[in-house]
C-alpha positions in Angstrom: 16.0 0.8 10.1 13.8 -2.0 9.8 11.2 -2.2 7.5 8.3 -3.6 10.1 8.5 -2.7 13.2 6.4 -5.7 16.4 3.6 -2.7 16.5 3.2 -2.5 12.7 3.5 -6.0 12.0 0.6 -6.2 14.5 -1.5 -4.1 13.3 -1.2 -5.9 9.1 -1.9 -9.3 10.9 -5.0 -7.7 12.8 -6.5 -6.3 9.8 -6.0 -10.0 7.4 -7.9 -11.8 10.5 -10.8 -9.2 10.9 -11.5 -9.6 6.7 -11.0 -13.6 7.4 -14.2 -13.6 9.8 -16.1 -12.6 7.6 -16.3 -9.0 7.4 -14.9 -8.5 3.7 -16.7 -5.5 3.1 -13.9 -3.7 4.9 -11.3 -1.4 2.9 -8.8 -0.9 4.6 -6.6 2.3 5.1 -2.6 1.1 4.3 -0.5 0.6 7.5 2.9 1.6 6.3 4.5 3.2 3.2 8.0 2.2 2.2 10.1 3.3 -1.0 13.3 3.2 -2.5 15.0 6.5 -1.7 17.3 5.9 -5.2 14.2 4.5 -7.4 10.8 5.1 -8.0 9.5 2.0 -5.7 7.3 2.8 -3.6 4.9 -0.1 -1.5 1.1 0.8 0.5 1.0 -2.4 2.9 -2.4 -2.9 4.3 -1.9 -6.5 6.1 -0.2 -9.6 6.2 -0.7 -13.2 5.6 -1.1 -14.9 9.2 0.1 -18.2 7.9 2.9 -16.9 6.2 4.2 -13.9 8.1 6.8 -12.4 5.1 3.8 -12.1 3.0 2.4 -8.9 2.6 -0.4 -7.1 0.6 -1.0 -3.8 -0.9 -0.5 -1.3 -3.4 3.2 -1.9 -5.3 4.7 0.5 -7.6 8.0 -0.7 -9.0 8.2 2.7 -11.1 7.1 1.3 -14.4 3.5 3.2 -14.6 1.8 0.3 -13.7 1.0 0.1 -10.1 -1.3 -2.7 -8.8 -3.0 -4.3 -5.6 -1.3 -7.8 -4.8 1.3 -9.4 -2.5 5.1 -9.0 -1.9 7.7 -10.9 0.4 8.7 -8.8 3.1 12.2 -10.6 3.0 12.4 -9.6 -0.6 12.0 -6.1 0.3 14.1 -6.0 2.5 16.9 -7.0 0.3 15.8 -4.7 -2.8 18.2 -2.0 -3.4 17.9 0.8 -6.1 20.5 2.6 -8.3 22.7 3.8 -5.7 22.9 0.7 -3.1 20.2 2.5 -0.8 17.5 -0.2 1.1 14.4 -0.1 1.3 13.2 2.6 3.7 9.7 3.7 5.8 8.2 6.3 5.6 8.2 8.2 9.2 5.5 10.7 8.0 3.6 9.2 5.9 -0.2 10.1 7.6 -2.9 7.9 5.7 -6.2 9.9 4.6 -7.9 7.3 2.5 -8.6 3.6 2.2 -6.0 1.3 0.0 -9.0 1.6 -2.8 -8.8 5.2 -3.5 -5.1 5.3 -3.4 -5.0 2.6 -5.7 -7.3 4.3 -7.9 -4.9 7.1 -7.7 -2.2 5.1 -8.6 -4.0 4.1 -11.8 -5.0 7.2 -12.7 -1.4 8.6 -12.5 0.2 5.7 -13.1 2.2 6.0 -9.7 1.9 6.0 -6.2 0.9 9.5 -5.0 -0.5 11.4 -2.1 -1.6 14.6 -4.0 -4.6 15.9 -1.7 -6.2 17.0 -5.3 -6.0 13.4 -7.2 -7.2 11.4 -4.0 -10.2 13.5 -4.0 -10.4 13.2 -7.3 -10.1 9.0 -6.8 -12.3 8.9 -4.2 -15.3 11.0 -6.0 -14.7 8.0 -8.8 -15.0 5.1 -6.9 -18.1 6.5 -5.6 -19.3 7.4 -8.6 -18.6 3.9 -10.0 -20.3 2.4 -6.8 -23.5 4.9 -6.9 -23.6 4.1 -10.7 -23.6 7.7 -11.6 -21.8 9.0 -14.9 
């Protein structure tokens, strides 16, 4: 299977172009989810670098408890393979609810990528606390 498919590569390179004009208030809900069906690596890609194609950002979990916004090599994922010899796979269901901020802030709170309906809530009640300044 590959990992981007013309349509989803399209839409990552829209997104990096509407936050270059200007508009960087803009959080963006992830694109595509891949993981490692033998591992606990999972990736939340919201766009990709124009100028360099096989660049892509989002929210990376390599399983360690310490999953973080930044950039990854397409190319690199698509030679990753976990415990068992599996690729890198997408996920065909995955059905984004929230921007790449609250699932990141997910992420931090549970120290890996999840989709729990309860903890995104949760995340997104935090962040707007945090921006609404309440306690």
């Amino acid at each position: 299977m590959k990992l981007l498919t013309e349509t989803i590569r399209e839409a990552l390179l829209i997104r990096q172009s509407a936050e270059e004009n200007g508009n960087s208030d803009i959080h963006f809900v992830p694109v595509v989810k891949l993981f490692t069906p033998d591992a606990a690596c999972t990736w939340l890609l919201t766009e990709l670098d124009p100028e360099e194609p096989d660049i892509a950002f989002g929210l990376c979990d390599l399983g360690m408890g310490y999953p973080e916004l930044g950039s990854v090599r397409v190319s690199e994922l698509e030679a990753v393979r976990g415990r068992l010899g599996l690729l890198v796979e997408r996920d065909l269901h995955f059905a984004p609810l929230h921007t790449i901020a609250v699932y990141a802030r997910a992420a931090w709170n549970a120290e890996a990528i999840i989709e729990s309906k309860q903890a995104l809530q949760d995340a997104a009640r935090q962040l707007t606390e945090d921006r609404d300044g309440a306690p």
